[in-house]
C-alpha positions, 0 to 999 in steps of 0.5 A: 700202131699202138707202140707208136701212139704210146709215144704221145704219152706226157712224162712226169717229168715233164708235167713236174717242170711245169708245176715248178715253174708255176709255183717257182716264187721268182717266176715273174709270170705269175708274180705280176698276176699275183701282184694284180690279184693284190692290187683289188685286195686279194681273192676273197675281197675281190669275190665279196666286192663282186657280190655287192656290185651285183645287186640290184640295190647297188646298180640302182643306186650308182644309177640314181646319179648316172641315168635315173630313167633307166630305173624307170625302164628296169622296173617297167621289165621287172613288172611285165616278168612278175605279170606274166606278160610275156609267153610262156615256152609251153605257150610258145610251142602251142603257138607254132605247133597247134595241137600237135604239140601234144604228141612231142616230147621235147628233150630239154637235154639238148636244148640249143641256147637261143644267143643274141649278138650283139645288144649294144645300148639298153634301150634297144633291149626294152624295145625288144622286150616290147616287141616280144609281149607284143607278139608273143616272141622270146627274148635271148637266153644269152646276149653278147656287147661289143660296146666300148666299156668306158663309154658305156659305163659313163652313160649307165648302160653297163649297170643296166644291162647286168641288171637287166640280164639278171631280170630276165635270166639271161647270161651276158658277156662283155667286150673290154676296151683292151682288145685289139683295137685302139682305143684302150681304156687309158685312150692309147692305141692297144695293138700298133698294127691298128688305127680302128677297124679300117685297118682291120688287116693288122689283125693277120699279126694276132688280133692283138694283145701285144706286149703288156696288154695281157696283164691291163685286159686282167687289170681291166677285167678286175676293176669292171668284175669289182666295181660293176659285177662284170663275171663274163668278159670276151676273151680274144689272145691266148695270153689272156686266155691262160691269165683268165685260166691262172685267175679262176685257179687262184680263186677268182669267179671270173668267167669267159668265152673264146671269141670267134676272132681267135679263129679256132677253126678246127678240132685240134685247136680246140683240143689246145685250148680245151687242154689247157682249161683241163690243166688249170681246172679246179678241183671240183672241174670247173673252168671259167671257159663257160663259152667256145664261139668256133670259127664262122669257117667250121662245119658240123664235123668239126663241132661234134669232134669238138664235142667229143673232146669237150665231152672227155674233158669232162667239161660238157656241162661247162662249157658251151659251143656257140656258133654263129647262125646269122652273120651281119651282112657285111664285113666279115663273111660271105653272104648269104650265110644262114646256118640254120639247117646245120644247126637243125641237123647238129642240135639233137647231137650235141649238148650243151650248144648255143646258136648266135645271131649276129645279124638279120634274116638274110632275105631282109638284112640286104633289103634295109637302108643300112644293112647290119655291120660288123665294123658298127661295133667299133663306132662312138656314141658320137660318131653314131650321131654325127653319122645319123645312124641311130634309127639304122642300128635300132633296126639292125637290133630289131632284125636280129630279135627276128632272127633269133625267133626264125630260129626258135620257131625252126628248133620247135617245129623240129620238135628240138628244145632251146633256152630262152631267157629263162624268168620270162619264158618258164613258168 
């Protein structure tokens, strides 16, 4: 067995090949992608421009011309943090556990993050915050958007929400319009199999990056890193997923997570693509994969499996395994579909995971007028009003507040530790 498992040792001559082709001055791979890098004005302006579009003084000021109101709403969130208003972890323990609590040790090592998805307009964002001071819930450690980019930076909701998140203490992930599906940022359709999600089945040919759209999803990716902060974008094709590797390794801060739209349903597709991270990783081994999202297919073995390799990797404190929990109701899996119980059984496992919730409670999404629903996140502002589906989303948003509750409330019970928007909740 042993002679036999020596025969999957890499040779250095093979691992020299690659380097030569990376660093070949005329390969036209990495030429393009240096081109691009040059187009924002090189790795450290374009890490400095990051830095500025970031804080909070610049945000305010691009939003005193975009929507002024939504300062009012950050200062608002600003003020309940420094206030105290909302509970605390410990006081949240309390609440569901009582005195018990005093005989738990929570081992914070193997918190779970508690992850939303997806918080589409900001001001469903401050009506969860509401909520949340109102009856002592927890807000997310980390939220997921899904909304088209240039309609969001239009409206002042993508300055919003990277300030917003930066309040709270949550990490943020966005959605660029060069996906798979049409429209793409310059208004062109983006994968010739599709015409928007009523032709979701084009995405059996790749969900779609085809042809030059690698190179514009790092183009896009650079403008919205630049110009707004953007540092954690979705990341879909396996193009872009080794561009965005390529790009850390020049010295670009840019970060990602693997969408569950890649499919990675099995360990040794994340062994592929935990491989790879390895290869381009920095000196220091980091990655800019901070986020896995497996598959809704995969089962507890295959995250532990993933873990392992994760973990031998060395990468067990950079890159987080999420996986959906709660799933909307329609159009992308069968229901009902609660993975709590798995993560109940998974969570004093694995480090470093996280726990998604896409839609409501399965005993309530059904029950509501308009059930939460995957192909929403394809739709306009404009087609939201023209469909009167404003009050229906709202409440889509505010299931999937109590979704994320449902679960911190199963870890604490559990005696399992979470992470939960950490300026809020940690005192």
């Amino acid at each position: 067995m042993e002679n036999i498992r020596n025969k999957l040792s890499i040779s250095k001559e093979n691992i020299d090949e690659i380097q030569k082709f990376l660093i070949d001055e005329n390969n036209p791979f990495v030429n393009d992608l240096l081109q691009l890098v040059d187009k924002y004005g090189g790795v450290d302006e374009i890490n400095k421009k990051f830095k500025e579009a970031r804080k909070i003084e610049t945000i305010y000021k691009k939003l005193e011309t975009v929507n002024p109101d939504y300062i009012d709403e950050l200062e608002w969130l600003i003020k309940q943090r420094e206030n105290d208003a909302f509970i605390s972890v410990d006081n949240y323990r309390r609440k569901i556990l009582g005195n018990a609590v005093d005989r738990i040790k929570f081992d914070d090592s193997f918190a779970v993050t508690l992850e939303f998805s997806a918080c589409q307009y900001f001001p469903f964002l401050i009506k969860g915050a509401k909520k949340a001071i109102s009856n002592q819930d927890l807000m997310p450690g980390r939220i997921i958007r899904v909304r088209y980019m240039k309609e969001q930076e239009k409206d002042g909701d993508l300055l919003a929400m990277q300030a917003a998140v930066d309040i709270i203490g949550a990490s943020i992930v966005e959605t660029l319009d060069t996906k798979g599906t049409a429209p793409g940022p310059d208004g062109m359709p983006v994968n010739i199999h599709l015409g928007g999600p009523d032709t979701i089945t084009g995405y059996f040919g790749g969900v779609g990056q085809p042809n030059e759209f690698a190179l514009k999803w790092i183009d896009e990716l650079l403008y919205y890193y630049t110009n707004y902060g953007v540092k954690q974008v979705l990341n879909i094709n396996p193009g872009t997923v080794i561009l965005g590797y390529m790009l850390y390794k020049l010295g670009v801060n840019n970060e990602f997570k693997i969408s569950v739209y890649m499919g990675n349903d099995n360990p040794y597709s994340v062994l592929w693509t935990l491989m790879t991270a390895k290869l381009f990783a920095r000196e220091d081994g980091t990655s800019p994969l901070i986020g896995f999202n497996l598959s809704n297919a995969v089962n507890n073995w295959t995250i532990e499996m993933s873990s392992q390799i994760r973990n031998n990797f060395g990468f067990e404190n950079v890159v987080r395994l999420e996986h959906h929990i709660i799933e909307t109701w329609k159009s992308i899996v069968r229901q009902p579909y609660d993975r709590t119980q798995e993560l109940l059984e998974i969570a004093p496992k694995v480090r470093n995971i996280s726990a998604k919730h896409e839609g409501g409670p399965v005993e309530i999404d059904p029950t509501r007028e308009h059930p939460s629903d995957i192909l929403d996140y394809f739709l306009t502002k404009e087609q939201i009003d023209e469909q009167s589906l404003w009050p229906h989303l709202e409440q889509n948003h505010m299931d999937r507040h109590t979704s994320v509750n449902n679960t911190a409330k199963a870890l604490t019970e559990k005696g399992l530790s979470f992470i939960a928007a950490r300026k809020l909740h940690y005192k």
